[in-house]
Each structure stands twice: as structure tokens, then as C-alpha cells.
N, C-alpha and C positions, 0 to 999 in steps of 0.2 A: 446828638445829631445836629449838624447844621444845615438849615437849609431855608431858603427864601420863601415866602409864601405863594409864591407861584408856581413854585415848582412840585407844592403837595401833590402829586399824581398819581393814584394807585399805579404801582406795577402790573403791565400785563404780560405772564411770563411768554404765551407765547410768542411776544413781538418784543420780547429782550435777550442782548446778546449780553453773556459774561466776558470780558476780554482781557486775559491776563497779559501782562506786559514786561518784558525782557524779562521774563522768570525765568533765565537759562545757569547754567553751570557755572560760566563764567562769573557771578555773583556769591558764589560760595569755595570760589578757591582758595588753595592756600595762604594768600597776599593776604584776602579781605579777612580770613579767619586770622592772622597774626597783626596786621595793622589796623583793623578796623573792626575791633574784637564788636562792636554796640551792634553795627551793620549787620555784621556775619549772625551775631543770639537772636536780632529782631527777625532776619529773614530765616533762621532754620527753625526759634523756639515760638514763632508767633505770627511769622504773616505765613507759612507752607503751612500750618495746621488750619490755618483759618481758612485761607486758599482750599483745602479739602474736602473743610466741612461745606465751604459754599458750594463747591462743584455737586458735592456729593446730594446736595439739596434741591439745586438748579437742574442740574440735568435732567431727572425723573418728570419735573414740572412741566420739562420741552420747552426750555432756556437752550440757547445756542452757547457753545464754549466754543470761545474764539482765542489763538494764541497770537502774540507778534514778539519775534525777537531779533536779534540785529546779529546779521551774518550776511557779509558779501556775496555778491552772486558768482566771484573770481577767488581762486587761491593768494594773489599778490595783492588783494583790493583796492584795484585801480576802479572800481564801480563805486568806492564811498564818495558820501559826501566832503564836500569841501571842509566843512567843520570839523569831521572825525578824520581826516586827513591830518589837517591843523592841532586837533585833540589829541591826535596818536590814539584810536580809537579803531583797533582791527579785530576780525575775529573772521579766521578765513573760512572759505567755504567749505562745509563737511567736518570742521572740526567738533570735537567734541564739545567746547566751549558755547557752542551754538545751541547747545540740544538742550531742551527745558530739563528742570530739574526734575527729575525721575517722581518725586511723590506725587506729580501734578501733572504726570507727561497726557498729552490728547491719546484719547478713542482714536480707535483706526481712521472712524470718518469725520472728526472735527478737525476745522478749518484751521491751518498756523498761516500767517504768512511772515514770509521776513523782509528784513527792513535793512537800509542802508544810510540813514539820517535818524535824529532823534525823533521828530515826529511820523508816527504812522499815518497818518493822513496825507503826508506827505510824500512817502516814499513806498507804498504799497495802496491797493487799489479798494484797501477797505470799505469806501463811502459806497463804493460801484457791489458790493457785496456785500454789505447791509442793506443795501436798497433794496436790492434781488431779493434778497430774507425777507421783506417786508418787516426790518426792524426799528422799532420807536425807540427804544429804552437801552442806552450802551453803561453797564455797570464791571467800573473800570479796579482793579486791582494789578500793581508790580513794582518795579523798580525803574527808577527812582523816581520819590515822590516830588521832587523839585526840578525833573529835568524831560523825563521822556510819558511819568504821569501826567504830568501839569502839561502839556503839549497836548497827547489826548483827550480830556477833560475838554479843553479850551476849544480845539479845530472839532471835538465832538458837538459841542455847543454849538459854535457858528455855524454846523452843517446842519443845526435841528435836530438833534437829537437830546430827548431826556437823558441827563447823565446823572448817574449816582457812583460815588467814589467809596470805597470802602478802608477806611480810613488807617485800620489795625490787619489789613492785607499789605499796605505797602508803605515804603521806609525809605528813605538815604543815608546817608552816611553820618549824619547826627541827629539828634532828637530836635534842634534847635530848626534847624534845616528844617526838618520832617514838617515840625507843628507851624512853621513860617510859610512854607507852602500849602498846608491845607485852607489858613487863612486867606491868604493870597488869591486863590480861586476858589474859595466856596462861592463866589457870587453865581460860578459856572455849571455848581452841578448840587446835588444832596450830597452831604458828607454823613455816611451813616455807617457803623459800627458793625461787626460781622452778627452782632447777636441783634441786632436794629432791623437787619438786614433781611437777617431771615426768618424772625420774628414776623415783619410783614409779609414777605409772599408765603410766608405759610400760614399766616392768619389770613390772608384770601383765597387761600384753595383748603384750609381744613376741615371744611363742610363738605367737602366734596370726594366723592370714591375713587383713593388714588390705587386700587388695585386694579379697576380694568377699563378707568377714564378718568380725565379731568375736566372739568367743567368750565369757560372759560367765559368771562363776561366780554361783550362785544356789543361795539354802538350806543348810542345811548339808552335804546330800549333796554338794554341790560338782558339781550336773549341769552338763550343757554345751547350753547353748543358743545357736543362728548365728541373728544377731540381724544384717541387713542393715542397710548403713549409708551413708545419705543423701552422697554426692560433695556438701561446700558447700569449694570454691575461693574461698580469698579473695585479693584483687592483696596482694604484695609492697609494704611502706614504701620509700620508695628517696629515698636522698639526691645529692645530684649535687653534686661536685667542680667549680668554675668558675673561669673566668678570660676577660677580657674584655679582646682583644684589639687590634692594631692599629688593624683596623677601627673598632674599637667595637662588636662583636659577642659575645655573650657562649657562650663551649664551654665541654666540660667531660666528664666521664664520671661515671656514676652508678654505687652499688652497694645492698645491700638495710643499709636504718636502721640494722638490728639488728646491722648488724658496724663502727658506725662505731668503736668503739674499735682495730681494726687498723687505722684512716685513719689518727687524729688524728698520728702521729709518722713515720708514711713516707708518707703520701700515695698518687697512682697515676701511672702513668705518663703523659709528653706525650712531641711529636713538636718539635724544633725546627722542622720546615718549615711548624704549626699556625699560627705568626708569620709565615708567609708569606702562607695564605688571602686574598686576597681578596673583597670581598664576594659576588663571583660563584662562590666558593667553588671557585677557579681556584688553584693553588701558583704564586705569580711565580716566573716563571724565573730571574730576576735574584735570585735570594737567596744567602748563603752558606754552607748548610746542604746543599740535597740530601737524598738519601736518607738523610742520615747523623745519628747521635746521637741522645740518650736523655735526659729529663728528670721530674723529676716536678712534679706539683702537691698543693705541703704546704696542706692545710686551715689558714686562721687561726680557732681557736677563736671567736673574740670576733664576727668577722663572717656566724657564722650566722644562718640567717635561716627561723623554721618558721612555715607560716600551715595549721594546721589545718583547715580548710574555706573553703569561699566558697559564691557563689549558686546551683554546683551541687552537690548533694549526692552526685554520684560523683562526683564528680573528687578525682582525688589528692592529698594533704598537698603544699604548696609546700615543699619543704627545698632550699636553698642553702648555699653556702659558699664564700666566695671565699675565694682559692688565691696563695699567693705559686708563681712559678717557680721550681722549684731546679736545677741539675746535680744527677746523681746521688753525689755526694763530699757534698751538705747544703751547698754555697756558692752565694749569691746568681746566679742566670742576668742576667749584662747587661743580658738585652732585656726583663725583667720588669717590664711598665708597674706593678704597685703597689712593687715594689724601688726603679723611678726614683722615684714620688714620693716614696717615705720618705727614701729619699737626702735630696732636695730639702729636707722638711720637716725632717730630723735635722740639716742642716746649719742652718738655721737657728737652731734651737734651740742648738746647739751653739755657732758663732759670731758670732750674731747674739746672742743670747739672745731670741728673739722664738717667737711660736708663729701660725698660720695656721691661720684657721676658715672653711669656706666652705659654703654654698649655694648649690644649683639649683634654676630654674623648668623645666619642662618643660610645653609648649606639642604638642598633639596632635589631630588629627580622628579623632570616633568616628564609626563607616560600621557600618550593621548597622540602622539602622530607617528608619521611612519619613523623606522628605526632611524638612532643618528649612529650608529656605530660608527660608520663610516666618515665623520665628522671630526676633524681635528680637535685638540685640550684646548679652550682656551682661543678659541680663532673667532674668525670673524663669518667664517659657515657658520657657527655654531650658536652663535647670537644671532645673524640675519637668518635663521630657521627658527624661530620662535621670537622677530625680534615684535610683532605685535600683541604678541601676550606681554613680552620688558614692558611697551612702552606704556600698555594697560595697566599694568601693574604700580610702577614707576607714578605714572597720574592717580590712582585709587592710594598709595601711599603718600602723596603730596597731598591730598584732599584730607586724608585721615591725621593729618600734622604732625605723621612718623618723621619728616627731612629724610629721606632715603640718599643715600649718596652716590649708591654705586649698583649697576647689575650687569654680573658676569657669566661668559662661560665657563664652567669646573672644568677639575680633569675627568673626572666621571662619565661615562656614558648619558647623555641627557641629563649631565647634572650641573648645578645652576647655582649661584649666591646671588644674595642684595643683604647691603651692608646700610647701615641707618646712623646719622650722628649722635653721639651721646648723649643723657639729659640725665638731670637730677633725681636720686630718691626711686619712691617707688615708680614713679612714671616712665622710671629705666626697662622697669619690669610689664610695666604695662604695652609698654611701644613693643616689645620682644611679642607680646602675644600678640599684638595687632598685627601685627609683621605675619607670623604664622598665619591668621586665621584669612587674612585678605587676599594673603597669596593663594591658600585653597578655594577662596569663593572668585577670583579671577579667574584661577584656572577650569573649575566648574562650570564657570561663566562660556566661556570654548572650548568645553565639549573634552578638558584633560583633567587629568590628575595631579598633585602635587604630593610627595611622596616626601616626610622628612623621617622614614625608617633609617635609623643609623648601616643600617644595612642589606639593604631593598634584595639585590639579587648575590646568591653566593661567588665567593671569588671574585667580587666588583668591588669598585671604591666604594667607599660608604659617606654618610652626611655627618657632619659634627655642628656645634653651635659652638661659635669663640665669645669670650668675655673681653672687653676691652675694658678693663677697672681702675681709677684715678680717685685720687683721692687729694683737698685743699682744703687749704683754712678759710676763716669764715671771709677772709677778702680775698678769696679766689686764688689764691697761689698755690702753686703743686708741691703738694711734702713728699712726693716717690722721688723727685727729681734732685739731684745735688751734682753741680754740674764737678767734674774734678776726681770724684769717687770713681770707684772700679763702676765701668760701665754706665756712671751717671747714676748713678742708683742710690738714695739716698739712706743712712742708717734705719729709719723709719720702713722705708719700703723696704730689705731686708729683713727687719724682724717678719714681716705683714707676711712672705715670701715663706723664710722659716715656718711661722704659722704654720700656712695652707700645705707644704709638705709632708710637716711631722704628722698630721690629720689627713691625708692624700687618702690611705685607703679606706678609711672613715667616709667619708666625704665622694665616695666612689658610690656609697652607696645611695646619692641623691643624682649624684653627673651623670652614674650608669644603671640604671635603675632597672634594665631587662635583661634577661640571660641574650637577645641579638645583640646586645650594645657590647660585651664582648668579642665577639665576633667580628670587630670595629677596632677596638683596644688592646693592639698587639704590635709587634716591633714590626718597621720597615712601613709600616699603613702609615703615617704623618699623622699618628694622632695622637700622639701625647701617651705613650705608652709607658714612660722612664719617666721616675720620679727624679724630676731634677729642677733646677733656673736656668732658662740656657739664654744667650744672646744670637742671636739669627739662628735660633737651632730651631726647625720645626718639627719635631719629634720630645720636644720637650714639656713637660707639663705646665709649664710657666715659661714664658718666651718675653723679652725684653726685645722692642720695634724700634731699628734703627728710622729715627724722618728725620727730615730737611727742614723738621718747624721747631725750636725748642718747646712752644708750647702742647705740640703732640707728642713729646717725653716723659708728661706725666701718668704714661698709662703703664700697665702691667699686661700682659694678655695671657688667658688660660684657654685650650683648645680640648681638656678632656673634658667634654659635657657630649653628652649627644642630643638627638634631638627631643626626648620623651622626656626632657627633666622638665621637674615642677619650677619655673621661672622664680615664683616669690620666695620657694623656700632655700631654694639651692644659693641665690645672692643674699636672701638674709645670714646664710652660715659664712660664706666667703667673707661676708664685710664683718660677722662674729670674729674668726679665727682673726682678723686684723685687730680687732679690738682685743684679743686677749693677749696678741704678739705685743699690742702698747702698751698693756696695764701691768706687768710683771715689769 
């Protein structure tokens, strides 16, 4: 803790306002998670948990939470300031970018106000309503600690008010930055720690009965006045432990955000017979487990996945994390679909010297508004009738660091694709399931359904999931492609091709794994019914994609999957049968 000796001032909660500061969406977008990876961990894994914990402690004591975040009061914002003009600093009105981050959003009735210059004092009426509140004590927590903090702090100061800053609530864009400005104006306030923090207002009120009053010191006679206090419950952050099974189902167990640091290195516990589930969420009997044995699910840091908000404003923070299987000894479980593909993909690498990039299409019908029958394949009705669920969706998969690329309308009745750019390994497999599961909590989100049955209604198109599969050596060069050969297609990709045919109806039994997925895979439906390699053929089980880029030639694409297959297993066999097309 830093802080001047004049400033030792017991905390009095009732005459202290919490103020969090540009804690909005815009801080956790896709930019700042890919270029500003430090920025992006400090505010998701450590200043919103702490932010939490303080709210959730202040509030009850009848502490005011106050928000401020910077969003024009104009669509074109002609209302910023000169500086954010000059900064290129917009964030128009109504946008999403404006809205606090979901874990830390305000109670119906606390106060936000918004702001058009970096200083709040400046540009909203804050002084004029703290006054009103009759507030001494403004304890400042947000972003950025060197630019629109350090402003607050300082005009909170010069307007007389005790200020305490909380030091591991708020961050910039480097550590260097960060601990240079707390320096900078510690002379302005207490710099005190979230465990510092709340350590003292609750060693001044733990004597006291916080079930049906608080007791609050006032004056210097130190009277005692029972000052009733408002029950505001707010829901628990909760992250959820995943792993996406046999089926292609995705479980898991959740616990509260705030303790993920007891995950990240032991995980929580699984059931071996969890791998037995079937869809009908029945245990095969036919398993080798039984009631027996103990496993856990270790969190992979790298594949979390946090979408602060979407189209409902209550609905909870999406937090995921896919989960390698372990025995409880810390060695790989066997049956652990993301353990087999890495397998897969390490041997490659290792013996092959090659590396494996893949993308998914995922094909689905939205059900939740009136009929689109009447809606053209493929138009531009048929997108501007659902196009604010695209564009939710579109932002919830930018946020999740799937890079989505495309979202169209099918030929199907209400049916729909989003297409995602490729990525390495198993993260291929990982982005396919994010993909799925965001689309259904979008759609849930407004009141639809998202439907990826290979064959939702009879005699209707039905949904597939496409593979787009490449494969390069270890300095990125495509071994499918040899420009000159039939069709571009190199000897290598050839054999890889071979493969996956001579093993097609093998291999059926992961792509189509339900008796409706038939019902899907049959001649004249475009879906991969004929075992064959075709070049612009889409009826074919293997499709070579004419583009305009050479380096979008190194891909292969397969369209017989539908949408129930198990993502980690069905691409560890695909990228197997390539490996055993090279080893002969």
C-alpha cells in the first residue's frame, strides 16, 4: 500500500462511492486480445475478478457503485472531444463497445454516466452528483491506469475528495506503464491493493450485524447510527471446465471466475463412464469403466474463451475452457479426444516434419421467427431477416478469437452458414466447437433456436459441416499444392486422398454417426454422397477449390461430416489415413 500520512483516513462506507472507469467491451476486443495479449490477461484474469470481489463487498456495506465510460452522445461523434477527435478515439452511441463488461455490468439503479473526453470530471457532471450523495471517499478502479485513471484520481483530488485507487483493479497496456503511473500520483490518493482494500472496510464494519443493519461511525463523538441496508444480490461469474466428448457433446463442470487460479494446475474432477454418455444421455453398458475410477479435467490455458456480453443484457458472461483428460497421477487418459489429436498432430511434426491447419463450415437452421419460406436461397431478404442475430453473432465470434469470416444465407429454409479462418493443430478442433456452441447461446440469447440436425425437417435441405484441410512443412509451405500436376494436386496430396477413400465407409462411421445423417447422404442432396475426388464437383466426397490466391490451393475440402460428429476424433483419423498414405 502507498499512501501519504495524511491521507490515513478510516473509510466511511456510507459516504464512499466505487467508481469504475471505462470498464467497457471495447477493452476486451479482439485487437487488444491478439496485440495486446498482457492488456487483454490483466483485465479479463485479474482486474474483472477483483472488480467483483470489490463490488460484491461494497455494495451490501451501502458504498455507491458508480460507472463512467466513453461513448458519444451522436452516432458520427461530432460531440468528442478535440483530443479523441485528434486520437481517433470513437465509440458511437448505442454501440456495443460502449456497454460495461458483462461481469461488472450496474444494478438497475446505479448510477453510469458517459463521457466524451478522457477526464470524467471534465466531461460529465460527476462532482455535481457526488456532492448530492453527500460523498467524501471516491475509490477509483479501470482502464487505463496512465491515461483516463490518473485523470480521476488527480481532478478527484483537487475537487476534495479522499481518493483510494486500487491498484490490481486497473492496468494499461504495459506493466512498465501501469507501475509508472501509480508512482506518478500516489501523492493524489491511497494506492491500496483489492485484498488491502477490503481487508479495511471490513475490519470497520465486522463487529457489526450485517444481517439486518450496519452500524456506522459518524462525527467525532463516534455515535452509532443502524442505518438499514438495501439486500442487492448479484449472480456469481462462473467459468466452466469443458470437454467435448464421444459424442460430440460438449460437458463439463463450472466453478465461481474468481477462484480460477486454484483450476489452472489441478483441474476438477471427471467420471470415466462421462465417455460413455450417449446422446440420450444413457451410460452404454458395454463400456469398461463401470462405476469405477477418477479423472480430472486440466484447463488449457490458451484455449479459453470469455464473450462478455451479447444481445441480452442479463445474460451471463460466456467463459469456457477446453480441458485435456488426465488420470489422476497427471498422465495423459487414453481416451482423451483432444490427447488423441495432439498425438496425431505431434507425430507429424516430429516424423514427418510437417504441420496440419484446418477449418470448419458449419451449416445450421435458425427456428424462432416467423416463417422464411417465402425468402429467397441465398438473398439479401434472407440475411436482412435475421441480420441482427449475423451481426451478434459475428461480434461474439470476434470476441471468442474464432476470426470468423463469412455469414451467409443457405439454400435451405432458414438455413444459415459462418465460415471461420483456419488455425493450427488442435485449436482447429477447438474453434469448430466454439463455433457451434456460441451460435446456440446467441441464438438463445433472442428468444431462437439454432438447429445443426443434419436433417431438421423431412424432404428439406439438410446441414453438413465442411473440412477445409492443408497440410506444410515446418516453414509453412503447402505439400497438397504442385502447381503443373493434374489439377494442382500434388503426388503427396494424392496418396492423402487415396487414403481417406479407400477408408470412406470406415470413416462414415465417425462423419455420420446417426441413423438421420443418412437421410442427408444420398445422391442429388450436395452432399458428398459418391466416393470420389472431384474438382468443382460438389457431390463429391473430396472437392478440390478452384481460388484466385495460390496460397488458398493448399487445401483439400471434405463435405461428408454432418453436424453430430465428434470434432477431435473424426480430424485425428482424417489427418491418421494421411499419415498412413505417407508411410507406405
Amino acid at each position: 500500500m502507498i499512501v501519504h500520512p495524511a491521507r490515513l483516513t478510516t473509510i466511511i462506507p456510507s459516504k464512499a462511492a466505487v467508481l469504475l472507469v471505462d470498464v467497457q467491451n471495447s477493452e476486451i476486443n479482439i485487437e487488444h486480445q491478439q496485440n495486446k495479449p498482457w492488456y487483454y490477461q490483466q483485465i479479463t484474469e485479474i482486474c474483472i475478478p477483483n472488480m467483483v470481489r470489490i463490488i460484491k463487498i461494497a455494495r451490501p456495506l451501502g458504498m455507491e457503485i458508480m460507472y463512467s465510460t466513453i461513448e458519444s452522445l451522436t452516432r458520427n461523434g461530432r460531440d468528442r472531444s478535440l483530443d479523441h477527435k485528434l486520437s481517433n478515439i470513437f465509440i458511437p452511441k448505442g454501440s456495443p463497445e460502449a456497454d460495461v463488461i458483462n461481469a461488472v455490468a450496474p444494478a438497475e439503479d446505479d448510477i453510469w454516466l458517459k463521457k466524451t473526453s478522457s477526464g470524467v470530471f471534465n466531461s460529465t457532471n460527476i462532482d455535481y452528483v457526488l456532492r448530492n450523495l453527500g460523498m467524501e471517499f471516491l475509490v477509483v478502479m479501470g482502464f487505463l491506469t496512465d491515461q483516463c485513471v490518473d485523470m480521476a484520481v488527480r481532478d478527484a483530488a483537487d475537487k476534495g475528495y479522499q481518493v483510494i485507487c486500487i491498484s490490481d483493479a486497473c492496468t494499461t497496456h504495459t506493466q512498465e506503464r501501469h507501475e509508472n503511473a501509480l508512482r506518478a500520483f500516489s501523492g493524489y490518493c491511497r494506492i491500496m491493493t483489492t485484498d488491502e482494500f477490503i481487508q479495511e472496510i471490513q475490519g470497520n464494519n465486522n463487529s457489526k450485524d450485517n444481517d439486518s443493519s450496519i452500524k456506522l461511525a459518524i462525527n467525532d463523538q463516534q455515535k452509532n447510527l443502524s442505518v438499514p441496508v438495501r439486500s442487492s444480490l448479484q449472480p456469481t461469474v462462473l467459468t466452466m471446465l469443458v470437454t467435448t466428448d464421444l459424442t460430440g457433446i460438449t460437458r463439463g463442470r463450472t466453478f465461481p471466475s474468481e477462484a480460477i487460479d486454484d483450476y489452472w494446475n489441478s483441474g476438477c474432477g471427471w467420471v470415466p463412464a462421462d465417455s460413455a454418455l450417449t446422446p440420450q444421455d444413457v451410460i452404454a453398458d458395454s463400456n469398461p469403466w463401470g462405476s469405477h475410477g477418477d479423472l480430472r479435467l486440466l484447463p488449457d490455458r490458451k484455449s479459453r474463451v470469455r464473450i462478455s456480453n451479447g444481445p441480452n443484457p442479463t445474460a451471463p458472461m460466456f467463459d469456457i475452457i477446453h480441458c485435456d483428460i488426465i488420470e489422476t497421477d497427471g498422465k495423459a487418459w487414453s481416451v482423451c479426444p483432444r490427447e488423441l489429436l495432439r498425438q496425431e498432430i505431434q507425430r507429424y511434426h516430429n516424423m514427418l516434419g510437417m504441420r496440419v491447419t484446418a477449418a470448419f463450415e458449419h451449416e445450421f437452421i435458425l427456428n424462432g421467427r416467423q416463417c422464411m419460406s417465402d425468402l429467397p436461397a441465398f438473398s439479401l431478404r434472407a440475411h436482412r431477416h435475421v441480420a441482427d442475430f449475423a451481426g451478434w453473432l459475428v461480434a461474439a465470434l470476434q470476441s471468442a478469437g474464432v476470426e470468423p469470416e463469412m455469414f451467409l444465407p443457405e439454400y435451405g429454409r432458414s438455413q444459415y452458414e459462418i465460415t471461420c479462418r483456419s488455425t493450427e493443430g488442435v485449436a482447429a478442433a477447438d474453434r469448430a466447437v466454439n463455433v457451434r456452441e456460441i451460435t446456440r447461446d446467441i441464438a438463445r440469447q433472442m428468444n431462437m433456436h439454432a438447429s445443426f440436425s443434419p436433417q431438421p425437417y423431412v424432404d428439406a435441405i439438410g446441414n453438413g459441416v465442411h473440412l477445409h484441410l492443408s497440410i506444410q512443412n515446418l516453414d509453412g509451405q503447402p505439400l497438397l499444392y504442385e502447381k503443373g500436376r493434374r489439377y494442382d494436386l500434388s503426388e503427396l496430396g494424392e496418396h492423402w486422398a487415396a487414403g481417406v477413400l479407400n477408408h470412406l465407409p470406415a470413416l462414415c462411421a465417425l462423419t455420420a454417426p446417426t441413423p438421420v445423417s443418412y437421410m442427408r447422404l444420398k445422391p442429388h442432396h450436395w452432399s458428398s454422397a459418391y466416393v470420389c475426388l472431384g474438382y468443382r464437383n460438389r457431390e463429391a466426397s473430396l472437392r478440390i477449390c478452384p481460388t484466385f490466391e495460390r496460397k488458398s490451393r493448399e487445401a483439400i475440402y471434405q463435405k461428408l461430416i454432418s453436424p453430430e460428429v465428434a470434432i477431435f476424433i473424426y480430424l485425428q483419423k482424417v489427418v491418421q489415413f494421411f499419415f498412413w498414405a505417407n508411410s507406405v
